[in-house]
N, C-alpha and C positions, 0 to 999 in steps of 0.2 A: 587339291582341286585346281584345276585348268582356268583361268582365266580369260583365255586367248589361245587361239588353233594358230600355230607356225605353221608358213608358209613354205617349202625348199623348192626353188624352180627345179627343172629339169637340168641336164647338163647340157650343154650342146654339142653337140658329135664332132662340130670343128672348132676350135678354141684361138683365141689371141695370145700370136708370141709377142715376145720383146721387139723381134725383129720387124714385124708388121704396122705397118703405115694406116693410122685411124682418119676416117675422114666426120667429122659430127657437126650433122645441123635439127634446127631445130626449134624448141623450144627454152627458156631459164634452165630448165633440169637439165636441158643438155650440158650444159657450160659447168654445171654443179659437177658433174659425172668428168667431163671432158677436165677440171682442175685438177681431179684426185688420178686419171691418167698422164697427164703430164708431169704431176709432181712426182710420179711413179717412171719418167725417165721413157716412156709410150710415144713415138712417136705421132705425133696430133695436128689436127686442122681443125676449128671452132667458128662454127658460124660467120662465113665468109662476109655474109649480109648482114650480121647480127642477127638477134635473137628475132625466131620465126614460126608462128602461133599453129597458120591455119596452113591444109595441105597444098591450097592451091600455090601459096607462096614458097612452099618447100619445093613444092614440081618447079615451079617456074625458075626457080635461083637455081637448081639442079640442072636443067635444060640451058641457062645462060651459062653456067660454068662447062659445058659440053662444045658448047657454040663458039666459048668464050669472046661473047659477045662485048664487047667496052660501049660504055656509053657516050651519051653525048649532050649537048646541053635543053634538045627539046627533049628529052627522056627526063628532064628534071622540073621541080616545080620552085616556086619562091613564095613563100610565108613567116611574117616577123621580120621582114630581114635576113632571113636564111635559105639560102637554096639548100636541098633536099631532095631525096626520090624516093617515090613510093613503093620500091623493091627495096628499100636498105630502112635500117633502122636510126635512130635519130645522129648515131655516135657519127656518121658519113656526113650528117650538116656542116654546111662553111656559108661564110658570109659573102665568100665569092664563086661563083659556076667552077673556076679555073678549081680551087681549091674542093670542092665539093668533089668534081670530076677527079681528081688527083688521087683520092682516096680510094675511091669507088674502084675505078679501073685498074691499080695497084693489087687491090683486094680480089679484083676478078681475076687476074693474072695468075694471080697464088691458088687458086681455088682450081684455073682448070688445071694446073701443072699437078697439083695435090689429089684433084681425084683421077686423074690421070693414073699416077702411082699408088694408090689408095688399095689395101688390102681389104679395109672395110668402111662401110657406110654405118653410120650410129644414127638413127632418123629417128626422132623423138616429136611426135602428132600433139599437140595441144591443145584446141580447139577446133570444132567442125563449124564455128559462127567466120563469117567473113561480112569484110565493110565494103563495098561497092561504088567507085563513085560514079557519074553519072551515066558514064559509057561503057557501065562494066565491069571495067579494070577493077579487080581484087587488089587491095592493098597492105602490104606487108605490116604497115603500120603507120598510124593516124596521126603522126605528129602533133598532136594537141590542135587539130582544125579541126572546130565546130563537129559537131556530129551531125548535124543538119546536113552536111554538105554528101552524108555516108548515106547507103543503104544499108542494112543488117540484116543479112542473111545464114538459116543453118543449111549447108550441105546435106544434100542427101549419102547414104555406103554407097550407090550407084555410082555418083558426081566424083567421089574420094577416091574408089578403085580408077575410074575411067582416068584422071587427071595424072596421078601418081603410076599406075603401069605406062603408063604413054612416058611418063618420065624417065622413069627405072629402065625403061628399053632403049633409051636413047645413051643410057648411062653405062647399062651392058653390054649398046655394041659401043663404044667409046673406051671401057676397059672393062672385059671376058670376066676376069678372076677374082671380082670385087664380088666381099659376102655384105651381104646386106642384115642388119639387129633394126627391127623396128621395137618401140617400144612408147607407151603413150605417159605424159608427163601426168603424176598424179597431184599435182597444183590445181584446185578447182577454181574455177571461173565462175565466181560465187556471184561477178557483176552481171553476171548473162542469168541468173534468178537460180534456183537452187534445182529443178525442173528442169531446167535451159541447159546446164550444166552437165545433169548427168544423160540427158538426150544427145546432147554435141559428142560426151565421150562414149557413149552405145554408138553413135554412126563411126565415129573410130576405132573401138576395137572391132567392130564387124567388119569393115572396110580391110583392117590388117589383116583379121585371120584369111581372109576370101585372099586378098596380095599371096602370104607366106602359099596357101596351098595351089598358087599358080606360078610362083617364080622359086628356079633353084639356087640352093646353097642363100636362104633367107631364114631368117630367125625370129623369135620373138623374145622377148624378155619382159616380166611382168613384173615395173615399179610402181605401174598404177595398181597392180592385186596390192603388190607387197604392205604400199601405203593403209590401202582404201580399204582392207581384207584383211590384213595378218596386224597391222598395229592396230586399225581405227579404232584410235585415242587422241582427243585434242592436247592432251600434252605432248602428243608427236610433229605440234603443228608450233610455228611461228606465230606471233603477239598476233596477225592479222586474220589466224584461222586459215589459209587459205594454202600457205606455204610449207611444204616440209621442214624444218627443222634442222640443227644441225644432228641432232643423235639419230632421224629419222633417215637423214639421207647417208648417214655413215650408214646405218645398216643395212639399207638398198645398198649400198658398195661394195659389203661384206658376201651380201648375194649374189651383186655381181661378179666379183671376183669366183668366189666358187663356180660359178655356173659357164662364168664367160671364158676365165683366162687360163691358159695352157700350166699344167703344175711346174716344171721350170720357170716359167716369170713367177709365177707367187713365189717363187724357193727365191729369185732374185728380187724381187719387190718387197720380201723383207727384211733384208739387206740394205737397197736403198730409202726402206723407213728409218734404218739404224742412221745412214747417214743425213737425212734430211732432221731428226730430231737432234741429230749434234749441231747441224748446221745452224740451227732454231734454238741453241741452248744459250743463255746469257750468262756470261762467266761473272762471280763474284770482283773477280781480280783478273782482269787479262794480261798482265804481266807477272803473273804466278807463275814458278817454274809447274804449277801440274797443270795448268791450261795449257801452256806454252808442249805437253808433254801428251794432251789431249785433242788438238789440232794436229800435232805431226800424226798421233797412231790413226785419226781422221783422213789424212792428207794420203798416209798410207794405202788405206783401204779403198779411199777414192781412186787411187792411180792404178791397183790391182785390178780394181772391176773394169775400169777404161782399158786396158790391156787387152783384158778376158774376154769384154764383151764392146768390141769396136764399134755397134751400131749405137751404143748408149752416147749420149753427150754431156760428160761430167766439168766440163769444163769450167761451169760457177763452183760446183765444189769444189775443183782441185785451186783455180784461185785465190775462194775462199778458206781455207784450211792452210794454204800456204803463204799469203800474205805475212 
């Protein structure tokens, strides 16, 4: 007897090489997904602004990394004793404007150079609720000021196409060859009511699929089915309910993998699992002639693939195996 109906995405007719430059914004699950690509040797970009919920703020940081817009210091606000802005996430606060601004612009620099070169976009939608403050302005996030001072609003799939193609066109003529994965964060936002929740994530996947069947060489990939469909199991969640899990999100990676990445990188990504688990192994004895014996045939195999595959950058590991 069946338990549970597996889930197998589709494959995608264009796949992720080795060689391919990822650009990922978005939401938490970005960065979850965005970890297990870079430990895999993926060239990667992560959330330039930090971690980023609602789509208006994905369009907008997207359109600022095109513009490559730098800020300034009326662009910023001060609360607590911290200057901040309300395109970035809190990690961008400093106690001084100078410092604040140091960050930010540093961080914009990197992001228009990176989708610039960008073979893909990894756009991950997380809620369709946005906080307003008084003149409007959507905010990336509320640095712990009052709620009072917000409005709360859900997007309509109209407001979410409109805001995001107007984006994505700016991004396409800025660079032609960039494939676009949207994919929606299956993290509920159980604080926006349970209702609230799965309304925010209906005007998002309706919003995607309408995007995918008006722009070329766009994708989808479904972590929120995978989660909300093929596990929905609270043992697949985090102490808080709300969070995927660590066995939930490997599995979403297992999917991904299949479905997203070119069969040469998988043939090499598990290769550099071999070497990322030696990397991570803690010797009984490090000055054992077999550890000592276990690092070199390590130190070996790192300098082979460095060779082999030039765009890889093994550089911690061949330091660390060689030390």
């Amino acid at each position: 007897m069946n338990f549970r109906l597996e889930y197998t995405p589709k494959s995608f007719e264009k796949k992720i090489q080795h060689q391919d430059r990822l650009f990922l914004i978005g939401s938490c699950f970005t960065e979850q997904i965005g970890s297990k690509l870079s430990a895999h040797k993926f060239r990667t970009i992560e959330n330039p602004n930090g971690i980023l919920f609602n789509p208006v703020s994905i369009a907008n940081a997207l359109s600022a990394y095109v513009s490559d817009k730098q800020y300034k210091e009326e662009d910023l606000f001060r609360q607590n004793d911290l200057w901040g802005s309300w395109d970035h996430h809190t990690r961008f606060s400093a106690l001084s404007n100078e410092g604040c601004l140091k960050k930010i612009n540093a961080s914009q620099l990197a992001a228009h150079q990176s989708l610039k070169n960008a073979d893909w976009l990894l756009l991950t939608l997380g809620s369709a609720f946005v906080y307003e403050l008084s003149d409007k302005r959507v905010v990336a996030n509320c640095h712990k000021v009052p709620t009072d001072k917000f409005t709360k609003r859900l997007l309509s799939t109209d407001e979410i196409i409109q805001k995001l193609k107007a984006s994505l066109s700016q991004v396409r003529k800025f660079n032609p060859g960039i494939n676009i994965i949207f994919t929606i964060s299956p993290v509920r936002h159980l604080r926006d009511g349970f209702v609230e929740n799965n309304r925010s994530k209906a005007n998002l996947i309706a919003a995607v699929h309408q995007l995918i069947n008006e722009l070329n060489d766009s994708f989808y990939f479904p972590s929120y089915e995978l989660i909300i469909d093929d596990l929905r199991d609270y043992r697949f969640f985090a102490e808080d309910m709300v969070h995927p899990n660590y066995a939930a999100t490997n599995y979403v990676w297992e999917k991904f993998i299949a479905a997203c990445i070119d069969e040469e990188a998988q043939k090499l990504m598990k290769e550099l699992s071999l070497i990322n688990a030696a990397k991570n192994h803690k010797p009984f004895n490090p000055e054992s002639l077999q550890h000592k014996a276990f690092l070199q045939t390590n130190l070996e195999k790192s300098i082979k693939l460095q060779k082999q595959y030039e765009y890889l950058d093994l550089k911690d590991e061949i330091d660390y195996f060689g030390a």
